[in-house]
C-alpha positions in Angstrom: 25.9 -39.3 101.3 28.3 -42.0 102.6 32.2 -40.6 103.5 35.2 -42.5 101.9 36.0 -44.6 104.7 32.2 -46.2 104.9 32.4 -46.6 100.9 35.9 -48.5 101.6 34.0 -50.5 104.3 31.3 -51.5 102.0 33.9 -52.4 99.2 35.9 -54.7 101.8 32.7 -56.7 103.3 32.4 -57.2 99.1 35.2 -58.6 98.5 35.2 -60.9 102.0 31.6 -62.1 101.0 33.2 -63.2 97.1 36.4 -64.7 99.4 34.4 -66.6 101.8 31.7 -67.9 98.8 34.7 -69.1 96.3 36.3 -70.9 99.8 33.1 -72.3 100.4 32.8 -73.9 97.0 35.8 -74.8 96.8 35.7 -77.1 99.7 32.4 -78.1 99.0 34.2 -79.1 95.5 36.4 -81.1 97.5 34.4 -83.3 99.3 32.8 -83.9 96.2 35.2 -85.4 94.7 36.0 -87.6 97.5 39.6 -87.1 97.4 42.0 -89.2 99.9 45.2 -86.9 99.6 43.4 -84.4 102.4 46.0 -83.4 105.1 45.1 -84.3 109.0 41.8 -81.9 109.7 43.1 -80.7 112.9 46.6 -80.1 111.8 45.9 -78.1 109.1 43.2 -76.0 111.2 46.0 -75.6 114.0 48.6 -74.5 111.3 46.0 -71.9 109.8 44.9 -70.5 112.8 48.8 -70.3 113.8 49.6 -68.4 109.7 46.4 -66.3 110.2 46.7 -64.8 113.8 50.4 -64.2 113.8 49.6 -62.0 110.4 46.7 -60.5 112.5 48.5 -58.8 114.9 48.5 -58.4 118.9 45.9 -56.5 118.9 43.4 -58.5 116.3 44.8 -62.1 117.0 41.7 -63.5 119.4 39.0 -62.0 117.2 40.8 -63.8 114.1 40.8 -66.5 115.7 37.0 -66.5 116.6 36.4 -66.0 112.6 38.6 -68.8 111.4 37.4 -70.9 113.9 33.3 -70.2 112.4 34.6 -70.6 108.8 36.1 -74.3 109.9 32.8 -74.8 111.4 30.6 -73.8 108.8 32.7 -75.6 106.0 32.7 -79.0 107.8 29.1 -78.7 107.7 29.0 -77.8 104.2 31.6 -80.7 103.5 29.3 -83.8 105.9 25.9 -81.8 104.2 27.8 -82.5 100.7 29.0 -86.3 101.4 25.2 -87.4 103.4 22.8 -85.5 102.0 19.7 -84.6 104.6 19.7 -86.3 107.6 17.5 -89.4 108.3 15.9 -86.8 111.4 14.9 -84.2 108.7 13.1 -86.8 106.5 11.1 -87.7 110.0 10.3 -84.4 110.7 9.5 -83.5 107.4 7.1 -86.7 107.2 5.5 -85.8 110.5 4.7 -82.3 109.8 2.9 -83.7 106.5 0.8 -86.0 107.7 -1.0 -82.8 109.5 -2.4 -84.4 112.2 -4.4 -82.5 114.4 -3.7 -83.0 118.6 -6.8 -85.2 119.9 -9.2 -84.0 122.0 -9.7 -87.5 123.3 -7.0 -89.4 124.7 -6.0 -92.2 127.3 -2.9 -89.8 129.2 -0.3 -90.9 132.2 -0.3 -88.5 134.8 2.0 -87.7 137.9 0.4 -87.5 141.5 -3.6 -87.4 141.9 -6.9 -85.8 140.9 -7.0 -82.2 142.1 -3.1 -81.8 141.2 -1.7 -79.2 139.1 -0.3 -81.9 136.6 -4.4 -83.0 136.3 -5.5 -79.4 135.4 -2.5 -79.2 132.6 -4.5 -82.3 131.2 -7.1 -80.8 131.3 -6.3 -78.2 129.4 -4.7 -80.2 127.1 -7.4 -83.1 126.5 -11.1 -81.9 126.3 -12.0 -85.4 127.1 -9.1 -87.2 128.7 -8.8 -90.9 130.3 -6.7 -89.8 133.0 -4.4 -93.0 134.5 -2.1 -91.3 137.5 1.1 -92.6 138.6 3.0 -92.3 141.2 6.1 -90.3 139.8 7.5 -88.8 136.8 10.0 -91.5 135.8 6.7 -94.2 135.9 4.7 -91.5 133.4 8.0 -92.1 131.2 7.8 -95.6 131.3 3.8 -95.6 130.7 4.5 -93.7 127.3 7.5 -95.9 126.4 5.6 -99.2 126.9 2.8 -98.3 125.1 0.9 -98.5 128.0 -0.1 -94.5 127.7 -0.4 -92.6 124.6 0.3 -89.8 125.9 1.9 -88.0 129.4 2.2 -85.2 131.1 5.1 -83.7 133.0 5.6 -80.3 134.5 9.1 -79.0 133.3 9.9 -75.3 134.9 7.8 -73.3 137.3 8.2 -69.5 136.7 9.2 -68.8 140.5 11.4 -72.1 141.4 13.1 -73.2 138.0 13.4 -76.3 136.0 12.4 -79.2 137.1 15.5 -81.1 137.4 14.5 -84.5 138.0 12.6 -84.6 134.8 15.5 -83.3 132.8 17.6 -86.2 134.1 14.8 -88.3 133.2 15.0 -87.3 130.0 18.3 -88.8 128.8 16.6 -92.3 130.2 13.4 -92.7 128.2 12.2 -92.4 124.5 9.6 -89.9 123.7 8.5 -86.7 122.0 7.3 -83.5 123.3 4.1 -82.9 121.0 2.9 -80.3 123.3 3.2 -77.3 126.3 0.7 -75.5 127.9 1.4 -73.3 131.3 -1.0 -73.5 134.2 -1.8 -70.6 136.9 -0.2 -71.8 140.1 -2.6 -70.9 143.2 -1.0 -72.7 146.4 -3.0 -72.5 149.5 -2.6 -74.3 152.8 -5.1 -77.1 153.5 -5.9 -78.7 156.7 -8.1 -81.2 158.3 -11.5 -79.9 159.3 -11.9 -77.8 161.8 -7.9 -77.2 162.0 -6.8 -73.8 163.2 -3.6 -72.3 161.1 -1.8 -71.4 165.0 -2.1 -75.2 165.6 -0.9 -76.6 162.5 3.2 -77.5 162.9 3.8 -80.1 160.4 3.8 -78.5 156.6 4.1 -81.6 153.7 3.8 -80.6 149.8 6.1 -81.5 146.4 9.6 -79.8 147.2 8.5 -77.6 144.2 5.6 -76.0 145.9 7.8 -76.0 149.0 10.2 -73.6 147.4 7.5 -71.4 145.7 6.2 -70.9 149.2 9.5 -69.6 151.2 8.0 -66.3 152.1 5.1 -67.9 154.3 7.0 -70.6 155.6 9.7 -68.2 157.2 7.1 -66.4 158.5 6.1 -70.0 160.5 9.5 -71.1 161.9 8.0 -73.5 164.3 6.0 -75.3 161.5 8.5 -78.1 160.5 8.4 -79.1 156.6 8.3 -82.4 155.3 8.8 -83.0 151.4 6.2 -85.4 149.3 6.1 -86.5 146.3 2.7 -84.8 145.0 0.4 -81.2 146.5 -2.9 -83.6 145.3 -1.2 -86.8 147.0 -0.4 -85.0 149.9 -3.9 -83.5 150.4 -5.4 -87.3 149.8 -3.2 -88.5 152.4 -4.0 -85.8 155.2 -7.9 -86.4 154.3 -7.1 -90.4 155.0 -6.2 -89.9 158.4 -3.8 -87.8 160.4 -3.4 -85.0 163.5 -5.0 -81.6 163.7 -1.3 -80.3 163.7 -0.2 -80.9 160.4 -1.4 -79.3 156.8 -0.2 -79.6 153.0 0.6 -77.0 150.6 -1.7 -77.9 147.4 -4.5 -76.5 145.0 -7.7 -75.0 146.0 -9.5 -77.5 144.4 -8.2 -80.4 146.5 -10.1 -78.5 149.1 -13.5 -79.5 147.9 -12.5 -83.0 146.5 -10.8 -84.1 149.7 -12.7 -82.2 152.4 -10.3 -80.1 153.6 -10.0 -76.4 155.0 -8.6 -73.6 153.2 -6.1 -72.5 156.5 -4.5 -69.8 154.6 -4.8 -68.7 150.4 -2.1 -67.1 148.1 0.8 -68.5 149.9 2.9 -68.5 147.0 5.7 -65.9 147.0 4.8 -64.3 143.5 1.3 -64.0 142.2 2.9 -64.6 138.9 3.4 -68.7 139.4 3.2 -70.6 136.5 4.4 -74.0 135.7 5.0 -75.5 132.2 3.7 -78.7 131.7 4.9 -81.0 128.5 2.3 -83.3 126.8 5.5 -86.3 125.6 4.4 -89.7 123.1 6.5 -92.3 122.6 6.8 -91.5 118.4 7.2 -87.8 116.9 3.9 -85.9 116.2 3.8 -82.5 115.0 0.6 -80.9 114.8 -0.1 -78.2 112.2 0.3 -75.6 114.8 3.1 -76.6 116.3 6.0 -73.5 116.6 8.9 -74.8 119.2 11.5 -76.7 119.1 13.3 -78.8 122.1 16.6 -80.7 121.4 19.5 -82.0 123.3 22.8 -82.6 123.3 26.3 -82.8 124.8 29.1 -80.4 123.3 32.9 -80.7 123.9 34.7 -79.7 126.7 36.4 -77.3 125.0 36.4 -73.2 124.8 34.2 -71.6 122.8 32.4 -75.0 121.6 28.9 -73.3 123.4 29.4 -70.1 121.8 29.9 -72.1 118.2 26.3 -73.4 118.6 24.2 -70.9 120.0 26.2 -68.4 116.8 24.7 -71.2 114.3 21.1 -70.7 115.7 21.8 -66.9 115.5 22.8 -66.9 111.9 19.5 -69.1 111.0 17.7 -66.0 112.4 16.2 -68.7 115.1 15.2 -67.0 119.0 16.4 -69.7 121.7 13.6 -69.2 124.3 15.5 -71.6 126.6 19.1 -72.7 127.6 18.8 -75.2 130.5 22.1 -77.3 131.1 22.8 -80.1 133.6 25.7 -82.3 134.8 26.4 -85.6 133.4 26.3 -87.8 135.9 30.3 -89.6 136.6 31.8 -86.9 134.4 33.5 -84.1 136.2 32.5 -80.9 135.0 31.1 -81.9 131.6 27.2 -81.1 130.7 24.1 -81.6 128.8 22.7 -79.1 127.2 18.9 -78.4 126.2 17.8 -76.0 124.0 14.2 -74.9 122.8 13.9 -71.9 120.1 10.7 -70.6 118.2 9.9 -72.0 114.6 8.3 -73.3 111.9 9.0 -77.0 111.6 9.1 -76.4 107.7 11.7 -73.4 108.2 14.3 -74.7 105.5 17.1 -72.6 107.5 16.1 -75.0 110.9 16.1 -78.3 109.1 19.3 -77.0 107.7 20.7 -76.7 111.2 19.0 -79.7 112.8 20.4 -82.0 109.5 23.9 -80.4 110.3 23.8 -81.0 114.0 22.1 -84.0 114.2 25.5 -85.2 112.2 27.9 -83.6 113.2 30.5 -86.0 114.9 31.6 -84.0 117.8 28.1 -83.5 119.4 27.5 -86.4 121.6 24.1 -87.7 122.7 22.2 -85.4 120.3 18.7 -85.9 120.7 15.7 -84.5 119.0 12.6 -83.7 121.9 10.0 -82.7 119.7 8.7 -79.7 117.3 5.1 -78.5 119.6 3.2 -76.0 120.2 
């Protein structure tokens, strides 16, 4: 049996949950009606944060602030919800999830680096029966997609041991595309040499400065072995096949082994046997396939306190797990930042289109971009 003090709890969340619906309507009433007499947002806001705290108290004037400032938040929403209806991004994602479509097995898909690479066995997995076109970097995998030269491409994102990827998160903000699908591939980094090459010779180490940092371990353990970064493991291994001294080696796949006729010098170099990296399947217009359960947007948020904190509390009360916070500089602003999110759902959650309709609007999010709904 509850004591008083839990029954006078109970009675109080009551009456704020009647309060906070009658304020709710009530500006929702007023936007409505489209009236012009409204005072200055931000004024007003200041002045009731000011009234509010100061009756508060010392002791509960910051966490008064933090609710006020979640009730502005949420009725602004309610108010731009009221005055534009759904957002034009809801009706796409709504239209794309309709039509169904199931992710081909047979594609024509842009691919970084060469065959044997770990990028090739994520399209693999992908594609049963892929055309595979390779490229020479991320940024020309992009541009494939975007000029409809490419269906489809595929881009690693984050590797388990060594982190995002940032050069294709700066890419990002650059090209138009959609992430339509993920998959994570088993890295398995071995050292490859020319035939006949002895590991005690070998002092010249070139590989992707991904695989590079996944392989720190064995690389400190071979100080006089000088490292050289390239721009692909599979590429790397093609070139040291081409031609090249006994001394030097590549970090790459075991596969690129047999298909460039090289020697396995040492296996399981990486420093974790748990290396995986995420690979993204992008096209240049939104597809969500009937499977699809995650969610990648992006955006820029003022540089203001607590303007972080008012986001990731809107995915919480949607009842929506963020699986990933990655942020990045903007490039000639000091100390402001990107942020992208990805978060688990059903791209016909009513609560999520709810949120991606109110953020996808709302005026003091810059850049906000919509990556894709995938599985």
């Amino acid at each position: 049996m509850e004591t008083e003090p839990y029954k006078e709890i109970d009675a109080i969340d009551d009456e704020i949950a009647r309060l906070f619906r009658r304020r709710m309507e009530i500006a929702g009433g007023i936007a409505a009606a489209g009236r012009d007499d409204r005072p200055d947002e931000p004024a007003r806001e200041r002045a009731t944060l000011a009234r509010v705290s100061g009756a508060a108290g010392a002791d509960a004037r910051r966490d008064t602030r933090m609710l006020f400032n979640t009730i502005f938040a949420l009725a602004k929403a309610r108010r731009r919800a009221a005055e534009a209806g759904e957002s034009p991004l809801v009706e796409s994602i709504r239209s794309a999830a309709a039509a169904r479509r199931p992710f081909p097995e047979q594609a024509v898909v842009a691919c970084p680096g060469a065959e044997g690479s770990y990028a090739q066995q994520a399209t693999s997995l992908m594609f049963p029966v892929p055309t595979i076109l390779f490229f020479s970097g991320f940024e020309s995998v992009f541009e494939a997609v975007e000029k409809g030269m490419c269906p489809y491409g595929i881009l690693p994102i984050e590797n388990s041991a060594a982190g995002s990827v940032a050069q294709v998160y700066d890419l990002m903000v650059k090209h138009r595309f959609h992430i339509v699908r993920s998959v994570a591939v088993k890295v398995d980094h071995v050292l490859l040499g020319r035939r006949g090459a002895k590991l005690e010779n070998i002092r010249e180490i070139s590989s992707h400065p991904h695989a590079i940092a996944q392989c720190g371990a064995f690389l400190k353990a071979h100080p006089e072995i000088r490292v050289v970064p390239g721009v692909n493991t599979a590429v790397a291994a093609r070139e040291l096949a081409a031609g090249g001294p006994a001394c030097r080696a590549v970090i790459a796949s075991r596969p690129c082994a047999e298909l460039y006729g090289l020697d396995v010098l040492a296996g399981g170099i990486s420093d974790t046997a748990f290396n995986y990296t995420r690979f993204i399947c992008i096209s240049r217009e939104m597809e969500i396939t009937p499977d699809a359960d995650r969610f990648s947007i992006m955006m820029s948020l003022p540089h203001r306190p607590g303007s972080l904190n008012g986001i990731i509390s809107k995915f919480a009360a949607a009842g929506v797990n963020l699986t990933k916070l990655e942020s990045r500089p903007i490039p000639g602003m000091d100390f402001e930042f990107r942020f992208t999110f990805e978060f688990e759902s059903s791209p016909t959650n009513p609560d999520v289109l709810a949120l991606l309709s109110e953020l996808s609007m709302d005026p003091e999010i810059e850049g906000f971009t919509f990556l894709g709904a995938y599985a």
